[in-house]
C-alpha positions in Angstrom: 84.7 107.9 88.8 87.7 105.8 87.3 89.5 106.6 90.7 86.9 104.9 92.8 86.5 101.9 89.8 90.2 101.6 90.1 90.0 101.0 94.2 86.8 98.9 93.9 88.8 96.9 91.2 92.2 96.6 92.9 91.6 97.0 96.1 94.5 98.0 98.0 95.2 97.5 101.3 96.2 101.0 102.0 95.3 104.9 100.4 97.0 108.0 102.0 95.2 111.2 100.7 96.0 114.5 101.2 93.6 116.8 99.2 93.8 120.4 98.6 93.0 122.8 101.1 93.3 126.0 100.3 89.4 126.9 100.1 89.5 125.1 103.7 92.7 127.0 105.1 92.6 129.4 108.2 93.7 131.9 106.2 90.6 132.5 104.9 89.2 134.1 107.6 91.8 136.8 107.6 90.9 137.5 103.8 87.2 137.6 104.7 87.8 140.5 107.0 89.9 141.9 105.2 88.1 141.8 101.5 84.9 141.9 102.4 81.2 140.4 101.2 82.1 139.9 97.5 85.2 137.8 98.3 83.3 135.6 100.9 80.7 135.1 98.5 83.1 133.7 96.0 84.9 131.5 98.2 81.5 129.9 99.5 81.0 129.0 95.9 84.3 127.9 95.6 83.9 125.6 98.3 80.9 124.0 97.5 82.6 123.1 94.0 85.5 121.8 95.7 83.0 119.9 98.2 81.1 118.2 95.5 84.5 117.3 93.7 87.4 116.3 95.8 86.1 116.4 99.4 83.1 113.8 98.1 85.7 111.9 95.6 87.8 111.6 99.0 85.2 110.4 101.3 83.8 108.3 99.0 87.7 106.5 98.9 87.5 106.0 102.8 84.5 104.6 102.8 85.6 102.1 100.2 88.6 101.1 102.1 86.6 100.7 105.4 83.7 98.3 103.7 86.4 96.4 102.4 88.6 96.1 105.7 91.4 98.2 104.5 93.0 101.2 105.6 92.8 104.6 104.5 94.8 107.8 105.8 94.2 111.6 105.0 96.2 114.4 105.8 95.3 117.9 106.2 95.6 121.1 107.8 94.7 120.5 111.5 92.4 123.9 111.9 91.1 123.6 108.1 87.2 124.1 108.0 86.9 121.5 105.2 86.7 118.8 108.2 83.5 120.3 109.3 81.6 119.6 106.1 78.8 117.3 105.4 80.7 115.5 103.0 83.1 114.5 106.0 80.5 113.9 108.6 80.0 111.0 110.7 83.3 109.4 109.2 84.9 106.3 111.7 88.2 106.1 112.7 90.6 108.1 114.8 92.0 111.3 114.3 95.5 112.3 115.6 97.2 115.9 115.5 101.0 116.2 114.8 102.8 119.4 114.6 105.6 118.6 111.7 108.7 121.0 113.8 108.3 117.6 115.6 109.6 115.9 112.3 112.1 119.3 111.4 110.0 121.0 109.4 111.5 124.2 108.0 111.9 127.0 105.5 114.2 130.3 104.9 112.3 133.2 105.2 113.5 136.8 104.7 113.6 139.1 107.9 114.7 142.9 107.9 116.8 141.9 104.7 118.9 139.0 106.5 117.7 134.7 105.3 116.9 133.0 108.4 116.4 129.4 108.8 113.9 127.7 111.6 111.6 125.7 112.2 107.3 125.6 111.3 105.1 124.4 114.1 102.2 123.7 111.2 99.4 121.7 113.1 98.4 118.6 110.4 95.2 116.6 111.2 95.8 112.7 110.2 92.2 111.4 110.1 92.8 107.4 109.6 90.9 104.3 110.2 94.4 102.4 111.7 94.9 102.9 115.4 98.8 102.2 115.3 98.9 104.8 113.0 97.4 107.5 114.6 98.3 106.1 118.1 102.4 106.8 117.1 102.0 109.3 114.2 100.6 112.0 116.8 103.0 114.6 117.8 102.9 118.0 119.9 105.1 121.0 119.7 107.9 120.7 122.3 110.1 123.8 121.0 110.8 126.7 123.8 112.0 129.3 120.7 109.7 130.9 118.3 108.4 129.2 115.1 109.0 130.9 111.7 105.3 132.1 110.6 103.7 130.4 107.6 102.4 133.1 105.0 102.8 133.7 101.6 105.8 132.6 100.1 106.7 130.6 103.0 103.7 128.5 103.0 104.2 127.4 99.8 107.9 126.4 101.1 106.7 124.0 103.6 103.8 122.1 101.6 106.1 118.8 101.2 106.1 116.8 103.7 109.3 117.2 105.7 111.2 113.7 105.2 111.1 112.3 108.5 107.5 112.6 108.7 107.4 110.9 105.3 109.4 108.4 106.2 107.1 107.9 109.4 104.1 107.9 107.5 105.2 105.1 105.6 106.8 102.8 108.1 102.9 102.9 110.1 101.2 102.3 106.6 103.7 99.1 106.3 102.8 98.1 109.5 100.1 95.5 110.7 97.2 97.3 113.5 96.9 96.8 116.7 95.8 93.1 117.0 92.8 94.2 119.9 92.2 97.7 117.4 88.8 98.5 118.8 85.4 98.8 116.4 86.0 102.6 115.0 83.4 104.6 115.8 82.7 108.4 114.5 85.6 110.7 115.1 85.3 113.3 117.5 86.1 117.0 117.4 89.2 118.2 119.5 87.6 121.3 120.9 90.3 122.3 122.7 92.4 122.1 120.1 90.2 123.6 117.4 89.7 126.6 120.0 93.5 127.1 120.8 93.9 127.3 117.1 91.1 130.1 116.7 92.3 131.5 119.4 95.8 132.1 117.9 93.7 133.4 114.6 91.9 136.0 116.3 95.2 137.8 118.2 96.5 137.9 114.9 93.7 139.6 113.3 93.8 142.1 116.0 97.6 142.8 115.5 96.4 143.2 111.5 93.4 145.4 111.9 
């Protein structure tokens, strides 16, 4: 509650959010097949908490922001389930999908005992209410050799942004909108996209199990 009296007291122009999203991740779907009943009963509790705390608390900023004509930005996984839930239905805006090996992304990981460096496609999902932001922010894999795979440790690697996506990030938030930004209407779901991603899900399962 002092969050949202802060923004309704100060409020700023601009708010970029990026809250967690591990309940929400893709990996969960490989640790409900693999774990079983018991495990997806605990994580469906642990998403409704996280639902009711941050996902709400986060919607509730955006919302702010658009009824008082500013901006708002939030980043997250770009195949995370948390974007299907009712506390981010029927938000405006645009959303726009960049793969951060366009900004360099990339960790060490370990393979057959040798350190190797390259880069992390990692799909990110910026939902915003600025059209300049996500017209220029959006960027799509472009690389012709393999990524290095997120999981375990190398996930936790990669969760800062990589510095020329920061960088980019902040130059859009600096700048004005379009001048003719169209009235922002509910965003709509990539379903291509969403289905290439569950697509790339379900041959890994296979190569698991």
């Amino acid at each position: 509650d002092s969050l949202i009296e802060r923004r309704n007291l100060e409020k700023p122009d601009e708010i970029l959010m990026a809250p967690p999203c591990d309940p929400w991740s893709q990996r969960q779907h490989m640790n409900r097949a693999m774990f079983g009943q018991e495990y997806q009963r605990r994580l469906l509790a642990r998403r409704q908490e996280h639902e009711e705390c941050f996902l709400q608390l986060v919607r509730e900023l955006y919302d702010g922001q658009v009824r008082d004509g500013g901006h708002a930005h939030i980043e997250a996984p770009w195949a995370a389930d948390g974007i299907h839930t009712v506390a981010w239905s029927d938000m405006v805006g645009y959303d726009a999908r960049l793969d951060q090996c366009r900004f360099q992304a990339n960790v060490t990981a370990v393979s057959h005992g040798k350190k190797i460096t390259g880069l992390v496609m990692k799909p990110t999902r910026i939902r915003t209410t600025k059209r300049r932001l996500a017209v220029q922010i959006a960027r799509r894999c472009q690389c012709r050799s393999p990524h290095i795979r997120l999981e375990g440790s190398t996930s936790k690697l990669a969760q800062n942004y990589p510095w020329p996506m920061a960088q980019e990030l902040a130059r859009l938030i600096m700048e004005p909108d379009f001048p003719d930004a169209a009235e922002m209407f509910p965003v709509e779901e990539d379903a291509d996209g969403m289905r290439e991603q569950h697509q790339e899900i379900l041959k890994d399962l296979r190569k698991r199990f």
